[in-house]
PyMOL commands that place a pseudoatom at each C-alpha (Angstrom):
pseudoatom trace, name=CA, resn=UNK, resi=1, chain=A, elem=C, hetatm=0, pos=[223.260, 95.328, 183.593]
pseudoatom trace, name=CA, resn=UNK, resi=2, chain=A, elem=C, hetatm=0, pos=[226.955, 95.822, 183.407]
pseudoatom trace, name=CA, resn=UNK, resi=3, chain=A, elem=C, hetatm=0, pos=[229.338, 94.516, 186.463]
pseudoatom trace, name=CA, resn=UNK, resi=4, chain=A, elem=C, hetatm=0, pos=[231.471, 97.424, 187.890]
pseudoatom trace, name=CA, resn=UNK, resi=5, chain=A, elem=C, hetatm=0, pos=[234.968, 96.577, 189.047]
pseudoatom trace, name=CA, resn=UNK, resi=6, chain=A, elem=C, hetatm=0, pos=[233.637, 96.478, 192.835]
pseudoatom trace, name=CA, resn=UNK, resi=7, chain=A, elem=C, hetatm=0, pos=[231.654, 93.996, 191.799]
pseudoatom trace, name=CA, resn=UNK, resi=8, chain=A, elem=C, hetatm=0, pos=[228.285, 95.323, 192.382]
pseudoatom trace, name=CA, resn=UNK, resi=9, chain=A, elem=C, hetatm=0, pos=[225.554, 95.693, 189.201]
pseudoatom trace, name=CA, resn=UNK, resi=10, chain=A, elem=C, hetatm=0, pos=[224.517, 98.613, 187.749]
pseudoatom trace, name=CA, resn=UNK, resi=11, chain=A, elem=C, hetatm=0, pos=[221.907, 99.117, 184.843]
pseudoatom trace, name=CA, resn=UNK, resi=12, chain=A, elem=C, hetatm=0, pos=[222.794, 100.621, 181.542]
pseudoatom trace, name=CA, resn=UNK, resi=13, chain=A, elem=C, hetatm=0, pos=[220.647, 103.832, 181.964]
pseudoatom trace, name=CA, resn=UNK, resi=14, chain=A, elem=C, hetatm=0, pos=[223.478, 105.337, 184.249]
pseudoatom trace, name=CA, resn=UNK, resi=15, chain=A, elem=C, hetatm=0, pos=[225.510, 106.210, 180.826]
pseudoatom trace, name=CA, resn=UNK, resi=16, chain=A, elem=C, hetatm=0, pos=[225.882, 109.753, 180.592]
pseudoatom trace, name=CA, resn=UNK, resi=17, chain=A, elem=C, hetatm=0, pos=[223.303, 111.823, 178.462]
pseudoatom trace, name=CA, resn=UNK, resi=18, chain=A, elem=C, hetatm=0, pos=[224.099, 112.089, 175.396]
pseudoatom trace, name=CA, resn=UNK, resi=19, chain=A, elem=C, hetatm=0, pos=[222.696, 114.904, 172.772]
pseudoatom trace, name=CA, resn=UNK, resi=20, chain=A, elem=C, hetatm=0, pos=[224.526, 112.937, 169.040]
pseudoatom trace, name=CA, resn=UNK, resi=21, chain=A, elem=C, hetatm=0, pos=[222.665, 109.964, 169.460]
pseudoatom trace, name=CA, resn=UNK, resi=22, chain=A, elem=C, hetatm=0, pos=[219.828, 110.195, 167.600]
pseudoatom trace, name=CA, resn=UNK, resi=23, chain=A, elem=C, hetatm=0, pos=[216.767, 109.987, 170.724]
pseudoatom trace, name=CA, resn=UNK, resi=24, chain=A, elem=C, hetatm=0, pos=[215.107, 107.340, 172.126]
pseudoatom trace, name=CA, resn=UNK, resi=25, chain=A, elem=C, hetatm=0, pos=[213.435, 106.360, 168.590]
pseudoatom trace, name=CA, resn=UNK, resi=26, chain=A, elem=C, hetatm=0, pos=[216.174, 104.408, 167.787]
pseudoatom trace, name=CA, resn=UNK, resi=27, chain=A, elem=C, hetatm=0, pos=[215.425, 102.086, 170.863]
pseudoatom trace, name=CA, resn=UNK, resi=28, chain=A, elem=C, hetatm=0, pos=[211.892, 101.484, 169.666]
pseudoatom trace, name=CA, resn=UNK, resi=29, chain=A, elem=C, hetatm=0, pos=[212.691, 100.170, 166.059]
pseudoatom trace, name=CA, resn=UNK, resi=30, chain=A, elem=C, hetatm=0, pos=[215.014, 98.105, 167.584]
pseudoatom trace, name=CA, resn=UNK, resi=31, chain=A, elem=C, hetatm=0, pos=[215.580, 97.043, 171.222]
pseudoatom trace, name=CA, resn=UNK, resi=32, chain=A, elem=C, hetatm=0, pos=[218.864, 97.529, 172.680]
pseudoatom trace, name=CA, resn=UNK, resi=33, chain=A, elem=C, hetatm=0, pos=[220.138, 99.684, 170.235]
pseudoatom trace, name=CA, resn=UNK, resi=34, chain=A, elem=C, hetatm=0, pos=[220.775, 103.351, 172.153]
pseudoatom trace, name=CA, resn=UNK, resi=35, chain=A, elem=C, hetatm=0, pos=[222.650, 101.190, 175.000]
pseudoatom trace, name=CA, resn=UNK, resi=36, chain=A, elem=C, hetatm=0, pos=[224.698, 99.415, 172.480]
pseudoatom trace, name=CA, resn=UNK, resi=37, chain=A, elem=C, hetatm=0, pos=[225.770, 102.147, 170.911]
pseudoatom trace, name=CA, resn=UNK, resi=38, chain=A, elem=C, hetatm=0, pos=[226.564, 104.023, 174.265]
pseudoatom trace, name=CA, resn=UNK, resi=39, chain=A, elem=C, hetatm=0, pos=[228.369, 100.708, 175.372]
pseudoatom trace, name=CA, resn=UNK, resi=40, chain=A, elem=C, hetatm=0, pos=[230.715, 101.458, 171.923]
pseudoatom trace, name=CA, resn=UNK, resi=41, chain=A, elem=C, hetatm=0, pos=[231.037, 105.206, 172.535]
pseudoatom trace, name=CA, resn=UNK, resi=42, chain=A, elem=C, hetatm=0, pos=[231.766, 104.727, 176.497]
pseudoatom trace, name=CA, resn=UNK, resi=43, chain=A, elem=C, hetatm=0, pos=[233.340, 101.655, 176.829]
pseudoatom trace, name=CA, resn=UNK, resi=44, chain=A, elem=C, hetatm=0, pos=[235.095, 102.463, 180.265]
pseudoatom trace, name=CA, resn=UNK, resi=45, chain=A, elem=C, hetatm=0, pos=[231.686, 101.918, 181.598]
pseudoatom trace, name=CA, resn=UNK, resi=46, chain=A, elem=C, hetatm=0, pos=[231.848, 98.064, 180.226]
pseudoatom trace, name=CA, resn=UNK, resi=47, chain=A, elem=C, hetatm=0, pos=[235.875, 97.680, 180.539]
pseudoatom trace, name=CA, resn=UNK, resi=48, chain=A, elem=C, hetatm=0, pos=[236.578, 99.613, 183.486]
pseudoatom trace, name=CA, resn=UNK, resi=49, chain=A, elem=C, hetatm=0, pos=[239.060, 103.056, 183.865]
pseudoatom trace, name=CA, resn=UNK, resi=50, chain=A, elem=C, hetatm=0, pos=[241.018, 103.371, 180.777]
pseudoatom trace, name=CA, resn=UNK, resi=51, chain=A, elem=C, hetatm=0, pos=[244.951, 103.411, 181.285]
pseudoatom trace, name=CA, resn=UNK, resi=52, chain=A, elem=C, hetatm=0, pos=[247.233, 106.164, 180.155]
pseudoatom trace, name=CA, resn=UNK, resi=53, chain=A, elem=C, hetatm=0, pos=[248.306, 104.831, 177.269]
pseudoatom trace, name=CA, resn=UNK, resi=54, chain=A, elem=C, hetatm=0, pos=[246.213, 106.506, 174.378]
pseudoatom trace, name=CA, resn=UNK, resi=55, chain=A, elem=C, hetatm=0, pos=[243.787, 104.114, 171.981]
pseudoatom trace, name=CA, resn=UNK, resi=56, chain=A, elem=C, hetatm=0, pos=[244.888, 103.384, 168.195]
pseudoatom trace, name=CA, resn=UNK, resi=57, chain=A, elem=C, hetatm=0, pos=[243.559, 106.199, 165.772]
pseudoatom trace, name=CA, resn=UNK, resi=58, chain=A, elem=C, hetatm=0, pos=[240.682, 104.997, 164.015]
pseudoatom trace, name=CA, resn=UNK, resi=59, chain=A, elem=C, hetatm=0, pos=[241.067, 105.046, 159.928]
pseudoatom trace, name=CA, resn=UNK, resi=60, chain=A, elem=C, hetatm=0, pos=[237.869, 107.253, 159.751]
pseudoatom trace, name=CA, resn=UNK, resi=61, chain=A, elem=C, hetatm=0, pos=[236.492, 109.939, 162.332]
pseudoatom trace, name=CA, resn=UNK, resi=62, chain=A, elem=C, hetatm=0, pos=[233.328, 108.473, 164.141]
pseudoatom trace, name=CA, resn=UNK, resi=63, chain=A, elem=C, hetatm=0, pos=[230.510, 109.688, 163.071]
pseudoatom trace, name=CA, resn=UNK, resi=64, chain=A, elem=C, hetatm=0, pos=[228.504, 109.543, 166.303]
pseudoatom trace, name=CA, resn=UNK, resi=65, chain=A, elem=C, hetatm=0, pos=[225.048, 110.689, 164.909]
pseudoatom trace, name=CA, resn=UNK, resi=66, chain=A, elem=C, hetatm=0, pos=[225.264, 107.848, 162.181]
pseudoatom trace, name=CA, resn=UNK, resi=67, chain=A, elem=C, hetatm=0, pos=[226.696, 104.870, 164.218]
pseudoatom trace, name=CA, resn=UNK, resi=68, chain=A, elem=C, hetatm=0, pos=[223.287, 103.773, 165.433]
pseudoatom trace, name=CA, resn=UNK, resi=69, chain=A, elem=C, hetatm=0, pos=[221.613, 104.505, 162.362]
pseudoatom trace, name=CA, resn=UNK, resi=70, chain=A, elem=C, hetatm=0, pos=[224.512, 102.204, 160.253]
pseudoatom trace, name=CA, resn=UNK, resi=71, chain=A, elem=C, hetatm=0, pos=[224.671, 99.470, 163.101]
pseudoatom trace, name=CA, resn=UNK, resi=72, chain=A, elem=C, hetatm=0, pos=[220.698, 99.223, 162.967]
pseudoatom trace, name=CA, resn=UNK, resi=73, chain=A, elem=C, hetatm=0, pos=[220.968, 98.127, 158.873]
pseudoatom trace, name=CA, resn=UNK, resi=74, chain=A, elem=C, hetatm=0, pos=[223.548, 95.771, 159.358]
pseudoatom trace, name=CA, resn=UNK, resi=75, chain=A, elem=C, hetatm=0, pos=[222.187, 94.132, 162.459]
pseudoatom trace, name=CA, resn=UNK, resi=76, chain=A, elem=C, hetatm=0, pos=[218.955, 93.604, 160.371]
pseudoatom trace, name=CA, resn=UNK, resi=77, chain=A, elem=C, hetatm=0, pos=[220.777, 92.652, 157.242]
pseudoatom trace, name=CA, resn=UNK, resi=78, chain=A, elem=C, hetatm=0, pos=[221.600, 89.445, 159.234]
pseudoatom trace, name=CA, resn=UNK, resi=79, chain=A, elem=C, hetatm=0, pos=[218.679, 89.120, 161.397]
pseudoatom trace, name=CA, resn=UNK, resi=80, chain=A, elem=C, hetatm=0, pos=[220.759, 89.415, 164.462]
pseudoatom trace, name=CA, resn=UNK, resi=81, chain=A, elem=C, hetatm=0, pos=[219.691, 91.524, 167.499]
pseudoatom trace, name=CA, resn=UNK, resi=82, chain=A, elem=C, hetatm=0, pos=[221.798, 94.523, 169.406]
pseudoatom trace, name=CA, resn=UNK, resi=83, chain=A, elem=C, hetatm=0, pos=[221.664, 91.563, 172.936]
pseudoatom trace, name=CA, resn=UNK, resi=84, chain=A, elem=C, hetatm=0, pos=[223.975, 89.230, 170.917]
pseudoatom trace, name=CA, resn=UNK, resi=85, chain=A, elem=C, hetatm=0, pos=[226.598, 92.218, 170.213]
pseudoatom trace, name=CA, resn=UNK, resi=86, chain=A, elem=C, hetatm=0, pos=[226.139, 93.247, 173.699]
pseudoatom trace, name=CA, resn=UNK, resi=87, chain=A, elem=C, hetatm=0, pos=[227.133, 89.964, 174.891]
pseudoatom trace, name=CA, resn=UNK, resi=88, chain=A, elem=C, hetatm=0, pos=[229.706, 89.700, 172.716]
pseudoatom trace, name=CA, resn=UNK, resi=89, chain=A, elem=C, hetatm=0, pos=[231.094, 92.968, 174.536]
pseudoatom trace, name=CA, resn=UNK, resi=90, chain=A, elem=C, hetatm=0, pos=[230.304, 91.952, 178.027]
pseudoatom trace, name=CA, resn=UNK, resi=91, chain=A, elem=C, hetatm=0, pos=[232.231, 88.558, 177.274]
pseudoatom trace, name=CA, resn=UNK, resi=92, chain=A, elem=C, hetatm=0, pos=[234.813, 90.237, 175.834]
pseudoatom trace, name=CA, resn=UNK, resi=93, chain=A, elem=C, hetatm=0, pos=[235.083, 92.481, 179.223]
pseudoatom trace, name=CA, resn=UNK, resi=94, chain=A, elem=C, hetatm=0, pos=[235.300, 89.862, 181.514]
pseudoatom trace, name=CA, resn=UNK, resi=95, chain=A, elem=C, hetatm=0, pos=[238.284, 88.661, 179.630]
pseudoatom trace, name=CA, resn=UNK, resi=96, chain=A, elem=C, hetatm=0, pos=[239.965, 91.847, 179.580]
pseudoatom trace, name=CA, resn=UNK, resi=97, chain=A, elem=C, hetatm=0, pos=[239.517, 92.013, 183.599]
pseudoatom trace, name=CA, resn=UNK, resi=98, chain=A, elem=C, hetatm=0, pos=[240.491, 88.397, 184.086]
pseudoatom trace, name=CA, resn=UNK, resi=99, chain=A, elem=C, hetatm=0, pos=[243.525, 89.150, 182.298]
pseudoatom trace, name=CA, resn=UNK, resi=100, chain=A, elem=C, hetatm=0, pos=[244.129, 92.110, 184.732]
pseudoatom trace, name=CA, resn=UNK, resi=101, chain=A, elem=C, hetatm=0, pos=[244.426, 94.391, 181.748]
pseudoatom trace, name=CA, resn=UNK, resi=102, chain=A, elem=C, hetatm=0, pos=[242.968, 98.047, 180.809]
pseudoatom trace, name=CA, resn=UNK, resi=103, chain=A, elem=C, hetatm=0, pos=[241.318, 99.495, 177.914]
pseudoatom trace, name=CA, resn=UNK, resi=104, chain=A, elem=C, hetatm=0, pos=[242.867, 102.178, 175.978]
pseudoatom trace, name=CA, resn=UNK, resi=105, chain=A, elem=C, hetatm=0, pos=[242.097, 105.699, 176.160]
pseudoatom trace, name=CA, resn=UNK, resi=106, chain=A, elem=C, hetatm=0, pos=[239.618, 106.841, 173.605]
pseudoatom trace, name=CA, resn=UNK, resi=107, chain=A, elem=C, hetatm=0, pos=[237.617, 105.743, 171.047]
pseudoatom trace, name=CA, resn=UNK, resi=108, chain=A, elem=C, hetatm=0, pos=[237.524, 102.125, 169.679]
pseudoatom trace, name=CA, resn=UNK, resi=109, chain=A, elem=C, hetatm=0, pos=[237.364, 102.011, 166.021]
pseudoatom trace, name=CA, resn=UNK, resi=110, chain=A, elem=C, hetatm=0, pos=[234.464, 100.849, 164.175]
pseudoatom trace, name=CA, resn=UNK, resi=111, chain=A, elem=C, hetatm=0, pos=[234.861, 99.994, 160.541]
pseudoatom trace, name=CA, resn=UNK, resi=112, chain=A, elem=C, hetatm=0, pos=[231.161, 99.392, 158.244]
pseudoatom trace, name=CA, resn=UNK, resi=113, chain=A, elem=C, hetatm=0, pos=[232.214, 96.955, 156.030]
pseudoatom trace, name=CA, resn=UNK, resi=114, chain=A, elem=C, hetatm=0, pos=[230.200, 95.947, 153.006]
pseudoatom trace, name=CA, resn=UNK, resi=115, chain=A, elem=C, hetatm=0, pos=[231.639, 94.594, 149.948]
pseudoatom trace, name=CA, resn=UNK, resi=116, chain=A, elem=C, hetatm=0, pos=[229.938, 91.766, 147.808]
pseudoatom trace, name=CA, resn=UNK, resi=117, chain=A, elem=C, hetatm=0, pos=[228.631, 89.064, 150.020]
pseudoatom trace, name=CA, resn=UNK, resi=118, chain=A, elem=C, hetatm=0, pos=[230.109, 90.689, 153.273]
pseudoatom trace, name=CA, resn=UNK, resi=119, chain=A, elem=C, hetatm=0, pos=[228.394, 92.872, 155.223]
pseudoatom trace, name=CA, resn=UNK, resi=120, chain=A, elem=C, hetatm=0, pos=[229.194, 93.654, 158.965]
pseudoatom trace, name=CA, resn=UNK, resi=121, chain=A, elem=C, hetatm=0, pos=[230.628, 95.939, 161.870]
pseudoatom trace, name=CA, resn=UNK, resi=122, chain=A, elem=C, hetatm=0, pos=[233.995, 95.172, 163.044]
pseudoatom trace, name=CA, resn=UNK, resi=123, chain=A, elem=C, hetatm=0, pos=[234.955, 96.913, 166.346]
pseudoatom trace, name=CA, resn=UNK, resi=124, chain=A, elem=C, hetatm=0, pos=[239.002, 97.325, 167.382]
pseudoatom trace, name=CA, resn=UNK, resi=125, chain=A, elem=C, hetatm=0, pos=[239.432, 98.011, 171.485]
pseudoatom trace, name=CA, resn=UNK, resi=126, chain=A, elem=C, hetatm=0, pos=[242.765, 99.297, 171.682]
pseudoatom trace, name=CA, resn=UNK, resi=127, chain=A, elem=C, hetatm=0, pos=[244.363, 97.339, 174.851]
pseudoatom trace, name=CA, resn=UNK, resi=128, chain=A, elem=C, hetatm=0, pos=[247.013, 98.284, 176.798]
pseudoatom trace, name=CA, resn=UNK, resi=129, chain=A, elem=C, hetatm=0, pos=[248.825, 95.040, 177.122]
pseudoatom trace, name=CA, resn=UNK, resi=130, chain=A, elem=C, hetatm=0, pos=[251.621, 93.089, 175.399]
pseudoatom trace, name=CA, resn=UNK, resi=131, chain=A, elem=C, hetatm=0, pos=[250.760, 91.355, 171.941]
pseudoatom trace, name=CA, resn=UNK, resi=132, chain=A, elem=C, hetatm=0, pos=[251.072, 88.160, 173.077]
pseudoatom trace, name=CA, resn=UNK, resi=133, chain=A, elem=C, hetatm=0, pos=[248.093, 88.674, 175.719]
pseudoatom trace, name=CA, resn=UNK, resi=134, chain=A, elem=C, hetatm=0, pos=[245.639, 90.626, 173.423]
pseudoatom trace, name=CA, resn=UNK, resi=135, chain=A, elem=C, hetatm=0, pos=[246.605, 87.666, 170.665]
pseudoatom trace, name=CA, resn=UNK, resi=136, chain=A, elem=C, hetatm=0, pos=[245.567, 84.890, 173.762]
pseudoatom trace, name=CA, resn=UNK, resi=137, chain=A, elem=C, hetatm=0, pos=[242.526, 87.450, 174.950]
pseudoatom trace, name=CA, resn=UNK, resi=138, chain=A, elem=C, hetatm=0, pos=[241.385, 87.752, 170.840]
pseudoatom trace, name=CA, resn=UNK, resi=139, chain=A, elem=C, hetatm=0, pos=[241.306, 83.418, 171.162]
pseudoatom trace, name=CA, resn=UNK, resi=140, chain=A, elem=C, hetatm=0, pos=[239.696, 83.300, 174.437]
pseudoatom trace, name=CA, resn=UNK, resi=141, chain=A, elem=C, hetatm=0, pos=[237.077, 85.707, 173.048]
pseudoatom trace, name=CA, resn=UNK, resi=142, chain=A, elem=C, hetatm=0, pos=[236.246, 83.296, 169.700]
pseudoatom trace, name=CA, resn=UNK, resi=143, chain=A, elem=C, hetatm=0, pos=[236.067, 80.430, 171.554]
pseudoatom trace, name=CA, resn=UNK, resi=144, chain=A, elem=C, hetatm=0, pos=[233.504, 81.941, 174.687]
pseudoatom trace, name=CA, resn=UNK, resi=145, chain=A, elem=C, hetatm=0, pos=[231.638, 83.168, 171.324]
pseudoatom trace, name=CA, resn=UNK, resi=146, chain=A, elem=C, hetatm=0, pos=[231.292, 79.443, 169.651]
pseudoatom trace, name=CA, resn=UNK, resi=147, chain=A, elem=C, hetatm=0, pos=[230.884, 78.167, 173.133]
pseudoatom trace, name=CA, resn=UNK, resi=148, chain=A, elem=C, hetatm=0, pos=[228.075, 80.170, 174.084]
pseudoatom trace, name=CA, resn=UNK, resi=149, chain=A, elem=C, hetatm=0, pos=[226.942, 80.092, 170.874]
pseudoatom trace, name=CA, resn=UNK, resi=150, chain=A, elem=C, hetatm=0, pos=[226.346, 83.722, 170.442]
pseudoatom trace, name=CA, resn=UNK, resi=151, chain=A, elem=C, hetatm=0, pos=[224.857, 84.773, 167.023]
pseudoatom trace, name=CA, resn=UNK, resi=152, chain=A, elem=C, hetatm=0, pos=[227.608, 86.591, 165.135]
pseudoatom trace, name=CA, resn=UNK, resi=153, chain=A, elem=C, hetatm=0, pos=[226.515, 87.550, 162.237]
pseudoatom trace, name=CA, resn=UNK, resi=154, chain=A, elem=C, hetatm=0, pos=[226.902, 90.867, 161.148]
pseudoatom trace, name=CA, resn=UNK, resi=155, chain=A, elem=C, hetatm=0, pos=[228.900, 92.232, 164.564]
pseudoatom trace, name=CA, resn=UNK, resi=156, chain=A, elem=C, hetatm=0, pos=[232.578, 91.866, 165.541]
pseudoatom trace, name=CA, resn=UNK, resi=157, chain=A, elem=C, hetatm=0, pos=[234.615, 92.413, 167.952]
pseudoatom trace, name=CA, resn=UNK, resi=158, chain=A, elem=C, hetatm=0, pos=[238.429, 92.589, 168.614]
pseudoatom trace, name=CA, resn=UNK, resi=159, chain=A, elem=C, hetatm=0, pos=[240.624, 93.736, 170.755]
pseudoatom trace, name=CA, resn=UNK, resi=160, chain=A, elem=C, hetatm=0, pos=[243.967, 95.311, 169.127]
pseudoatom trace, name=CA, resn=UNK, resi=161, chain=A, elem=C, hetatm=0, pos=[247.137, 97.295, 170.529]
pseudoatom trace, name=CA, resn=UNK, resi=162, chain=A, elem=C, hetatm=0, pos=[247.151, 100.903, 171.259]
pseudoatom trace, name=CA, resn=UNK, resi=163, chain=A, elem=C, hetatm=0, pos=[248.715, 104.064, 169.999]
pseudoatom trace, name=CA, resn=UNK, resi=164, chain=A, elem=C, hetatm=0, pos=[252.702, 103.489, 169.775]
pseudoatom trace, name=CA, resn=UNK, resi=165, chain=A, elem=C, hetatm=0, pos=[253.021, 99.513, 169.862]
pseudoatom trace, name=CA, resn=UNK, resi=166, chain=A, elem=C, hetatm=0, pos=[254.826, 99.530, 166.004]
pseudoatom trace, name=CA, resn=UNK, resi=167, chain=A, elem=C, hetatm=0, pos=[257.766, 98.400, 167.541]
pseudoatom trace, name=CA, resn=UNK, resi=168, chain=A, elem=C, hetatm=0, pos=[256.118, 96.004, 169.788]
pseudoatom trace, name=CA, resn=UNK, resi=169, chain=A, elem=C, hetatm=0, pos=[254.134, 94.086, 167.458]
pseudoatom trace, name=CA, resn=UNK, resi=170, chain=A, elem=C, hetatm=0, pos=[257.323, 93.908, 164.822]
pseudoatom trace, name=CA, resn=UNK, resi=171, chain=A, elem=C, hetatm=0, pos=[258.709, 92.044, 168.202]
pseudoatom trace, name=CA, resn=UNK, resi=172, chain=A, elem=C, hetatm=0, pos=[255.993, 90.349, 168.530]
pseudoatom trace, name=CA, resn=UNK, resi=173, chain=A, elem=C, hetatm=0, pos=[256.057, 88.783, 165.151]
pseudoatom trace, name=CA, resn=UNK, resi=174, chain=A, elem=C, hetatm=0, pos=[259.243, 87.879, 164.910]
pseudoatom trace, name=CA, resn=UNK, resi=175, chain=A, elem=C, hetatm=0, pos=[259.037, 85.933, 167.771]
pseudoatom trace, name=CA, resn=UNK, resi=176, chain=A, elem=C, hetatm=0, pos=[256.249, 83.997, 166.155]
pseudoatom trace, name=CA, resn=UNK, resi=177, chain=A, elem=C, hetatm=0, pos=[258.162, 83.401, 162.972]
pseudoatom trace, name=CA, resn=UNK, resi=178, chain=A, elem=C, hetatm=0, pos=[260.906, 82.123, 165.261]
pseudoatom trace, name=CA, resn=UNK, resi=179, chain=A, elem=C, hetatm=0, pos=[258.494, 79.851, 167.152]
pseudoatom trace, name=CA, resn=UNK, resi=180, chain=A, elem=C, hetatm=0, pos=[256.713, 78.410, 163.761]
pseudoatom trace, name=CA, resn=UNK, resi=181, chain=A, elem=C, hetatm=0, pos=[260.503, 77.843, 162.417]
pseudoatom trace, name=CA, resn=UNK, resi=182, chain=A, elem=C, hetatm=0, pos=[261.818, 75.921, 166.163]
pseudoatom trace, name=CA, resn=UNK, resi=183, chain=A, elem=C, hetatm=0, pos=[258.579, 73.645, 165.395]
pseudoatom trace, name=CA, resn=UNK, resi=184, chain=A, elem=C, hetatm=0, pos=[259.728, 73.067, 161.661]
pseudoatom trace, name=CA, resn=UNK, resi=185, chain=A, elem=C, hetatm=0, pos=[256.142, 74.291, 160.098]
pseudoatom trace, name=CA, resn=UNK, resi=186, chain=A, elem=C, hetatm=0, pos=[256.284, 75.837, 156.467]
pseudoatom trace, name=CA, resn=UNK, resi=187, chain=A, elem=C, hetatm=0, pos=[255.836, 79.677, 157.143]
pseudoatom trace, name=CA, resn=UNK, resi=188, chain=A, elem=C, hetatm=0, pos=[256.782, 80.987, 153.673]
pseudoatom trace, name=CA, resn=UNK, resi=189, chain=A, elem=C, hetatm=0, pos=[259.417, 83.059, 153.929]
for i in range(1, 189): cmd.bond("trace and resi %d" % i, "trace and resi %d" % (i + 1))
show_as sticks, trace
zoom trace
């Protein structure tokens, strides 16, 4: 069940239909799996209406027909089920509506990253808010994680600024460096 901004419930099946992901098969070898991946590729039905302001380009074109396919071998790398990243994601959407912010428009990006003894999907959420409050939202979302002690392993989730915010985060930074310097603390310059 996902919560809709008027507050009432409504069950995952009311995602649109969609032909790329690869049928209902993929739900059978592993539970959850066709609604996570339509909670990634529709987020605004998680997050709420997207803003205006468009989402950060991914580094790689999505490859719809394979995400369920690649998120399916790294969930079971780790022995972690598709609940535990969608909690992760409903967590992480109560924070961005308690923070009165808005997701992004279009696609989050979703990196497969396997090198030596890492292997695991990290998921960016372009936000349209100021640095400082996706940096506090980022936080908030680690700690409800260790708190509720979801398994975490092999899924991850961040929220990051969208489309245009160069100039922003250089701001954003610098203030940072200026705060770390006003407390005395060894930043390296």
């Amino acid at each position: 069940m996902m919560v809709m901004d008027n507050g009432t419930a409504e069950p995952f099946i009311k995602y649109p239909f969609d032909e790329g992901i690869s049928g209902e098969e993929w739900h059978d070898r592993m539970p959850g799996l066709l609604a996570l991946t339509r909670m990634l590729r529709y987020p605004e039905f998680v997050f709420g209406e997207a803003s205006e302001r468009e989402a950060r380009e991914p580094d790689e074109v999505i490859d719809w027909d394979q995400v369920p396919h690649e998120i399916r071998r790294y969930l079971e790398y780790w022995d972690t089920g598709c609940g535990a990243a969608m909690l992760l994601i409903e967590v992480a959407a109560n924070i961005v509506r308690r923070h009165g912010a808005r997701i992004c428009r279009g696609d989050p990006s979703i990196d497969f990253m396997w090198e030596d003894d890492t292997m695991t999907v990290i998921v960016d959420l372009s936000i349209d808010a100021p640095c400082e409050t996706i940096s506090e939202m980022n936080r908030e979302l680690c700690s409800m994680a260790l708190f509720l002690d979801i398994p975490h392993r092999g899924f991850s989730f961040y929220f990051t600024v969208g489309e245009g915010a160069e100039a922003e985060v250089e701001a954003s930074l610098e203030r940072e460096l200026e705060r770390h310097r006003a407390l005395g603390l060894d930043i390296g310059d």
